[in-house]
C-alpha positions as CSV (number, residue, x, y, z in Angstrom):
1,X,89.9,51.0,119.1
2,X,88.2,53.8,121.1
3,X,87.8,56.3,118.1
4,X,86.3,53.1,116.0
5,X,83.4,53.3,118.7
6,X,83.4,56.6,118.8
7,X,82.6,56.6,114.9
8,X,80.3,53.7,114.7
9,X,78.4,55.2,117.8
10,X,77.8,58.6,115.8
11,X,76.9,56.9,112.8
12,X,74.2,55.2,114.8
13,X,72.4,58.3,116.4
14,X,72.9,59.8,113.1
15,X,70.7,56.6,111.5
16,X,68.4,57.0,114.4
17,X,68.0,60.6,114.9
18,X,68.2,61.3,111.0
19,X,70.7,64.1,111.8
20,X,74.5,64.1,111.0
21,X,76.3,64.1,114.2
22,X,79.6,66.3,113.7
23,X,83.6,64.1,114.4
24,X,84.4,63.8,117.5
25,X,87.7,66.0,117.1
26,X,85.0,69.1,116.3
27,X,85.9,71.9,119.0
28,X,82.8,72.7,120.7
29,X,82.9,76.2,119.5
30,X,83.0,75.1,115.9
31,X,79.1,73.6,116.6
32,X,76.6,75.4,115.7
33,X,73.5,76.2,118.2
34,X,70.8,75.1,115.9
35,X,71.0,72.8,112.6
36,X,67.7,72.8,110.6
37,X,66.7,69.8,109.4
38,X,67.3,68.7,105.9
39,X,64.5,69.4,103.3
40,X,62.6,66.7,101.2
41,X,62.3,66.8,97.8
42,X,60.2,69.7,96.3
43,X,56.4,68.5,96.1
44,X,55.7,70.0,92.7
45,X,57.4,71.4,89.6
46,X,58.2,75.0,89.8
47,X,56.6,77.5,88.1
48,X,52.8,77.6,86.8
49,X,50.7,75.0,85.5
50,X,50.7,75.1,82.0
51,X,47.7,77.0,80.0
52,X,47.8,79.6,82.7
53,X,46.8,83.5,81.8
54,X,50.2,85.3,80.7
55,X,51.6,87.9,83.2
56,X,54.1,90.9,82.4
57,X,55.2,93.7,83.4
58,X,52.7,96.5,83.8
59,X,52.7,99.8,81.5
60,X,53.9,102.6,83.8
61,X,50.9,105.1,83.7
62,X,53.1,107.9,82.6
63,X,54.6,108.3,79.7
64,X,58.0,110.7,79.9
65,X,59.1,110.6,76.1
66,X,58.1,109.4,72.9
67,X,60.2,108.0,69.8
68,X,59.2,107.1,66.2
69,X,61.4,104.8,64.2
70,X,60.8,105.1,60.3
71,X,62.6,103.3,57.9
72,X,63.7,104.9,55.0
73,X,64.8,101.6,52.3
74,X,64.1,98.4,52.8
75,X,66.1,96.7,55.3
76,X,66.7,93.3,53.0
77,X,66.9,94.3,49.8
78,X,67.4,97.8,50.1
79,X,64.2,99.1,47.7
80,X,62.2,102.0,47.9
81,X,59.4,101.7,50.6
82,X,56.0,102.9,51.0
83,X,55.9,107.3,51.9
84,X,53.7,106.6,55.0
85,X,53.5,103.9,57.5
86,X,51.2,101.0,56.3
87,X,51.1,100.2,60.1
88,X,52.0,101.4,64.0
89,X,52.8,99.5,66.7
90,X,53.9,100.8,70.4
91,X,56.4,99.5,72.5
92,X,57.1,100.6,76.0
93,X,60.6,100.6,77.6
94,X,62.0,101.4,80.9
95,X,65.5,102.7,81.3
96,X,67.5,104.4,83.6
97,X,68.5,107.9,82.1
98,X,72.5,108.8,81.9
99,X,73.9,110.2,84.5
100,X,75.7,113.5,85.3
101,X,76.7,115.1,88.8
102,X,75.0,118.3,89.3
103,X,77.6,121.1,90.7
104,X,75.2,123.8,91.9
105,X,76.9,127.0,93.5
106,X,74.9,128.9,96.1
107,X,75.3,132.9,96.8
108,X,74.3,133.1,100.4
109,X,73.7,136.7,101.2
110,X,74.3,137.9,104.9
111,X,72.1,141.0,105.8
112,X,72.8,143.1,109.3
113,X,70.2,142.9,111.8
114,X,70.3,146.3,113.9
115,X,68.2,144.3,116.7
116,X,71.2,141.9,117.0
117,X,73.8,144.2,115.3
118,X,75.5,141.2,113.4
119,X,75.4,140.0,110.2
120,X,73.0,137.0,109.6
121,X,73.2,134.6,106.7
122,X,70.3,131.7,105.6
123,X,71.2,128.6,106.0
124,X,71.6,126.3,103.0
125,X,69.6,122.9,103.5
126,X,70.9,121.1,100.4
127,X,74.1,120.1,102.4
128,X,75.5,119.5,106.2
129,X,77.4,122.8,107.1
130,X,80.9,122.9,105.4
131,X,80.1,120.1,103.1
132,X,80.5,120.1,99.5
133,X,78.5,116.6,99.0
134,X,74.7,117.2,98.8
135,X,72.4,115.2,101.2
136,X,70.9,113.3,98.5
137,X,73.9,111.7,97.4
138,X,74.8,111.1,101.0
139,X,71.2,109.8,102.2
140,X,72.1,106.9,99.0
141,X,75.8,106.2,100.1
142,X,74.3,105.3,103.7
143,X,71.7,103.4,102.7
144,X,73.6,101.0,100.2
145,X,76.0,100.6,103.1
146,X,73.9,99.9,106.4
147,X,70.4,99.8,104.9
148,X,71.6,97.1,101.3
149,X,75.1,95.8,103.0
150,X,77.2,97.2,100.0
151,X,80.7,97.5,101.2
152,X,82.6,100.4,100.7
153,X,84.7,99.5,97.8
154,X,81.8,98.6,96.0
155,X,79.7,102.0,96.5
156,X,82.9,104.0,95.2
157,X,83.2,102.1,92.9
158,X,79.5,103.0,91.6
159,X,79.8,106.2,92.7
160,X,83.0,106.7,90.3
161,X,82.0,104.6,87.1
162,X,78.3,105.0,86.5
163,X,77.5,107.7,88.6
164,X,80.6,109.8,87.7
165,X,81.8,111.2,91.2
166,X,85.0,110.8,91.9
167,X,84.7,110.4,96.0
168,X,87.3,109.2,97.8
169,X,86.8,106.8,101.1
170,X,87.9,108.7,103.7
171,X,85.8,111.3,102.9
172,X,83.0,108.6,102.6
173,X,83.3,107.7,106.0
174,X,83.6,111.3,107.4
175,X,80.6,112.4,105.6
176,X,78.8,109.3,107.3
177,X,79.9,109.9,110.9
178,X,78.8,113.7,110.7
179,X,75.5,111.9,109.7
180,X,74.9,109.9,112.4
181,X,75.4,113.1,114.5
182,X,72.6,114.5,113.1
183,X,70.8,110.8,113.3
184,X,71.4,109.5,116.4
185,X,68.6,112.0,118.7
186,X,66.2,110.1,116.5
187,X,68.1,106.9,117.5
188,X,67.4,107.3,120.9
189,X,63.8,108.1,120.7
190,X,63.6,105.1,118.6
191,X,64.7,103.1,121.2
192,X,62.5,104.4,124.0
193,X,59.3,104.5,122.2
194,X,60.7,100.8,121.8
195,X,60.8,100.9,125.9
196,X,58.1,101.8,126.3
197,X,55.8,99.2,124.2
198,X,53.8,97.2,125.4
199,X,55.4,93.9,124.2
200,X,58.7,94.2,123.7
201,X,61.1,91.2,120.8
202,X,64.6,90.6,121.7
203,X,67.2,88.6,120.1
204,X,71.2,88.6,119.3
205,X,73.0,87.4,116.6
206,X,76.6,87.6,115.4
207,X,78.2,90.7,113.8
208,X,81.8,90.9,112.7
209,X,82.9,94.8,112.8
210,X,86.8,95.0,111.4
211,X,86.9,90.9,111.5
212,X,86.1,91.3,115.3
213,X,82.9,89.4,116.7
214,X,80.5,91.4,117.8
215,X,76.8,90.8,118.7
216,X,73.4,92.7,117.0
217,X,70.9,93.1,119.3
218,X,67.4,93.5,118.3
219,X,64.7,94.9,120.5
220,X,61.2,95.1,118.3
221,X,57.6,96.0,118.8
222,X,54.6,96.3,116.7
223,X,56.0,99.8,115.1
224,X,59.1,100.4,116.0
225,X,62.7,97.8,115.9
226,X,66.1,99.4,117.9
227,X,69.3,97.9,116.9
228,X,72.1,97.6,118.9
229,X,75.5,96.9,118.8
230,X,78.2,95.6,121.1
231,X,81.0,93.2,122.3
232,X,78.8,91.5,124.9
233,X,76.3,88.7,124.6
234,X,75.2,88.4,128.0
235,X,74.3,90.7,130.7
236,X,76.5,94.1,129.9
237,X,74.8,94.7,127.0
238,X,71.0,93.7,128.4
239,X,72.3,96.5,130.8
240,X,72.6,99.4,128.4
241,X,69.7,99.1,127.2
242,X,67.0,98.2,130.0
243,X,68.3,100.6,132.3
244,X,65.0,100.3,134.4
245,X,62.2,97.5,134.6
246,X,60.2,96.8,131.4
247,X,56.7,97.6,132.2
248,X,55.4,95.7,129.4
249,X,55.9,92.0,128.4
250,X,59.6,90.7,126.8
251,X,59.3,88.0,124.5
252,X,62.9,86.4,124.0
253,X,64.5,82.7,123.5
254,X,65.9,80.7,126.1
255,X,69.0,82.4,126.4
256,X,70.6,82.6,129.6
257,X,71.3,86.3,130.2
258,X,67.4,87.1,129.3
259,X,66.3,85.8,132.6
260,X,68.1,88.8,134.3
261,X,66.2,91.6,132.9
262,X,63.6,92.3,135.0
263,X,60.0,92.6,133.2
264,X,56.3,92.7,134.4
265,X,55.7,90.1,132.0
266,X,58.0,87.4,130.4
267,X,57.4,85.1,127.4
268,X,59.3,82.3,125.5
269,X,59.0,82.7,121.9
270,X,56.9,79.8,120.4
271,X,58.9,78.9,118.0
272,X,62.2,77.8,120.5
273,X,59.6,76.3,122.4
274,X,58.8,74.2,119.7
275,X,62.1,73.3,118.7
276,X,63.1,72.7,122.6
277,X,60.1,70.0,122.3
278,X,61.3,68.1,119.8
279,X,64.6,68.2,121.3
280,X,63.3,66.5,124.5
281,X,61.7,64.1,122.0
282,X,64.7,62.2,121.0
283,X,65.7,61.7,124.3
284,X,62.5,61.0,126.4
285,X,59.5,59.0,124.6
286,X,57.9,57.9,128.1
287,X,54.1,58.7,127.6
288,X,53.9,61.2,130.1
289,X,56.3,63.1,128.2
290,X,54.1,62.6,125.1
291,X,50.9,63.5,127.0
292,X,52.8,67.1,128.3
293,X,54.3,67.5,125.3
294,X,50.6,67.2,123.2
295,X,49.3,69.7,124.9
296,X,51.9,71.9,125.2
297,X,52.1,72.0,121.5
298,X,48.6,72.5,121.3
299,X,48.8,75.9,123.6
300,X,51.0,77.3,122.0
301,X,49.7,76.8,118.5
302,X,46.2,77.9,119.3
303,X,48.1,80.9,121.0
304,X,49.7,81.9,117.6
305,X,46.2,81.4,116.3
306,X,45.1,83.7,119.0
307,X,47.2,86.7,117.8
308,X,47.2,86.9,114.3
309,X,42.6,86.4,115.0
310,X,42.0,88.7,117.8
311,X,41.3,89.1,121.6
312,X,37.6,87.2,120.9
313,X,38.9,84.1,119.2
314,X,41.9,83.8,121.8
315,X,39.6,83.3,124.4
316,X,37.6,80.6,122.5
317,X,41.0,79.0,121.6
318,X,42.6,79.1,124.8
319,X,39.8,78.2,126.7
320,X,40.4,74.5,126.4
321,X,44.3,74.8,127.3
322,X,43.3,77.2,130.3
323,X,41.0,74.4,131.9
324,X,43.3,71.7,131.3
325,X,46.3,73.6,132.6
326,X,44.6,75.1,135.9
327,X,45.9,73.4,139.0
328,X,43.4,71.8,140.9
């Protein structure tokens, strides 16, 4: 009798609410943090109206090679045709061109230096030292794996079919960690140039490595985005990578762990706000509430106004929300 209620109760809300409420057996892990709503039906047909100007693909300004097809009988019947062309027409196709591995083998000379008394060699900048795979091939590999999300299997399996280089995985992956070696000074200046910004984005979402959860954690400015990776969703992770006070202004969701970096300046992301105003909405429709809720709204659209228009028109637009907000 109890899981009848249950049932008919969540039926209700769902009526009410226009959401679907999940069965009561649902572990609360299994819920997801956010649902968005369901979309109406599209407002127009797809596509252009009809009568439109024709669009296609441009003509590539160069032209690399050129073909000329001449027939020599008749296609149909088979007859004798006409000794030249009655007519020309061009056509313009793109293709990719077959390819082949290049195998290049470099003499390095070594020449004795009497200042040093040793024998010095140039260094070879078309691969990492004691690698037989070129950089351009291993600049590709990296970025159809972290850069496109191709999984491994899938990249040697290009690699060996169409590009014709028999690689094998574990080499792959070798070739990969010696890169991030070479990457990962750059990493670190990305991240404090990221630091140092004047208003700093952070988020987290999942990230399974081996089948294991993880977390990505994002930390963006105006020109540069830091990724981050790591077991933790809460304060550890915050830890390692504001390792002193932000001097700047962190703009994050309402997440719990966010309130324990320490910033000159913290904002709410308008969007969350938004959605955490609706929220309050099903459950409170006093008109106080509706009244707070109006002109909160109304900030923080005229503040997203206020960014994209400049510093003049965000004082026009906030002007109204600044007198109305100043205690008295």
């Amino acid at each position: 009798m109890v899981g009848v209620l249950v049932e008919v109760s969540a039926q209700f809300v769902e009526k009410a609410t226009g959401t679907k409420q999940p069965h009561p057996s649902t572990p609360s892990g299994m819920l997801p943090i956010y649902e968005k709503p369901p979309t109406g039906k599209r407002p127009r047909k797809p596509g252009r109206k009809e009568g439109h100007p024709g669009s296609r693909r441009s003509t590539p300004p160069e032209i690399t090679a050129r073909k000329e097809h001449v027939l020599a009988v008749c296609p149909d019947c088979g007859g004798n045709l006409s000794q030249k062309p009655c007519r020309r027409r061009t056509r313009t196709i793109e293709d990719i061109p077959e390819v082949k591995p290049e195998v290049t083998e470099h003499t390095i000379c070594g020449s004795y230096c009497r200042r040093c008394k040793k024998i010095v060699e140039p260094v070879v900048t078309d691969a990492l030292p004691g690698s037989k795979i070129g950089v351009y091939l291993l600049a590709l590999t990296a970025w159809l794996h972290y850069g496109v999300g191709m999984t491994l299997s899938q990249i040697l399996l290009l690699l060996n079919c169409h590009l014709r280089f028999p690689l094998s995985a574990g080499g792959l992956v070798q070739m990969w960690y010696r890169l991030q070696e070479v990457l990962y000074a750059w990493y670190e200046q990305i991240g404090e140039e990221v630091k140092a910004g004047g208003v700093v984005c952070a988020d987290e979402t999942g990230w399974r490595v081996s089948g294991i959860l993880h977390w990505l954690w994002c930390f963006t400015t105006s020109t540069a985005t830091y990724y981050m990776i790591d077991r933790s969703r809460g304060q550890p992770a915050l830890k390692k990578f504001f390792t002193e006070a932000l001097a700047g202004v962190l703009i994050t969701d309402f997440w719990g762990p966010y309130e324990h970096v320490i910033a000159a300046f913290k904002q709410k992301c308008l969007v969350h706000l938004l959605r955490e105003l609706k929220k309050v909405d099903l459950r409170n429709r006093s008109p106080g509430w509706r009244a707070f809720r109006k002109t909160q709204a109304a900030c923080a659209r005229r503040a997203a106004l206020a960014q994209t228009r400049g510093s003049l028109v965000a004082r026009v637009c906030l002007a109204p929300d600044q007198t109305r907000l100043t205690p008295r």
